[in-house]
N, C-alpha and C positions, 0 to 999 in steps of 0.2 A: 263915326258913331257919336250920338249925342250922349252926355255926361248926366247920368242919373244923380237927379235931388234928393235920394234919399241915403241914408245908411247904411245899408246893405246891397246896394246894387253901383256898381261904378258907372256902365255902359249902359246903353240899349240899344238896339238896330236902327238904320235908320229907317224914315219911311212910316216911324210910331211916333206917337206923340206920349209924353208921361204929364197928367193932370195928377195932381197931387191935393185933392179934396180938404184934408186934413192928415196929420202923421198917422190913422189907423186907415185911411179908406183912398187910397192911391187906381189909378186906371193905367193901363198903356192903351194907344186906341191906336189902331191904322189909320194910316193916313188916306189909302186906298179904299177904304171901305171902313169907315166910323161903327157901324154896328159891329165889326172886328174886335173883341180887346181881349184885354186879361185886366180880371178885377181881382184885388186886396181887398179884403174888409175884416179888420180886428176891431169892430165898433163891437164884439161880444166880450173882449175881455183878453187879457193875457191868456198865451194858452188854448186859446180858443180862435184863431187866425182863420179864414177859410179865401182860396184861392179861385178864382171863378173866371172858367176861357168862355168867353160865347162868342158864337160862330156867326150870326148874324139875328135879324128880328121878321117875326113875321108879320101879315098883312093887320094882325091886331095890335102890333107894336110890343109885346111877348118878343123877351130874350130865347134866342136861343146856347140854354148852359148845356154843353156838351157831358159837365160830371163836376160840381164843383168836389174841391178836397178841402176839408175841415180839421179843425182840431190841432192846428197845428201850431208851434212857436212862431215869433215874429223871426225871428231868422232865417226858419224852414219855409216858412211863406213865401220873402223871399225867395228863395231857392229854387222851390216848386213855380214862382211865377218868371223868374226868368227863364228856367227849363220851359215853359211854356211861349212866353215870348217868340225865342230863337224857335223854337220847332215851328209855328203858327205863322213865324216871318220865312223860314226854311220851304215849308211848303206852297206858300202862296207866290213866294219865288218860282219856284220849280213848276208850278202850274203856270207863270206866267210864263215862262221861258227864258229864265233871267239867267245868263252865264254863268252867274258865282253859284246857282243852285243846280244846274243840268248835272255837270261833271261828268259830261257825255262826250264820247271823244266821233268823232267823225271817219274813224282809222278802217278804212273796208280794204287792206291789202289781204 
């Protein structure tokens, strides 16, 4: 796992890239698919953090934001975007068929 450049985050999965804009406005981006991420952005203020998964763009170049979650401390941001991360890397596993995510046993006795 790559070694996160920020303060609050040690790891991240691999497979993501982490762009780090400036100390308020951080991306992780797939590697798999670039319009994949989780966006940080505290450019409103302390206090004001909001965390934003988009799931892909469409033919107009429009994100697709799933829900972003606002309002939050620079900590909880954190928190909430690596909960995001892992779950976003979790499933995209599991839809590709990736051993560490199946956890599907093959046992038909």
């Amino acid at each position: 796992m790559p070694e996160s450049e920020t303060e609050f985050l040690d790891y991240y999965p691999s497979g993501w890239t982490e762009v780090i804009h400036d100390e308020y406005y951080i991306e992780w981006i797939s590697n798999d698919d670039e319009s994949i991420l989780v966006r940080l952005d505290g450019t409103m203020g302390d206090g004001d953090y909001s965390v934003i998964p988009i799931t892909g763009v469409n033919t107009d170049g429009e994100e697709f934001v799933t829900r972003p979650i606002s309002q939050l401390s620079r900590s909880e941001a954190f928190e909430v975007a690596a909960t995001l991360i892992y779950a976003m890397n979790g499933v995209a596993g599991r839809l590709n068929g990736e051993d560490q995510f199946t956890g599907d046993t093959n046992d038909e006795s």
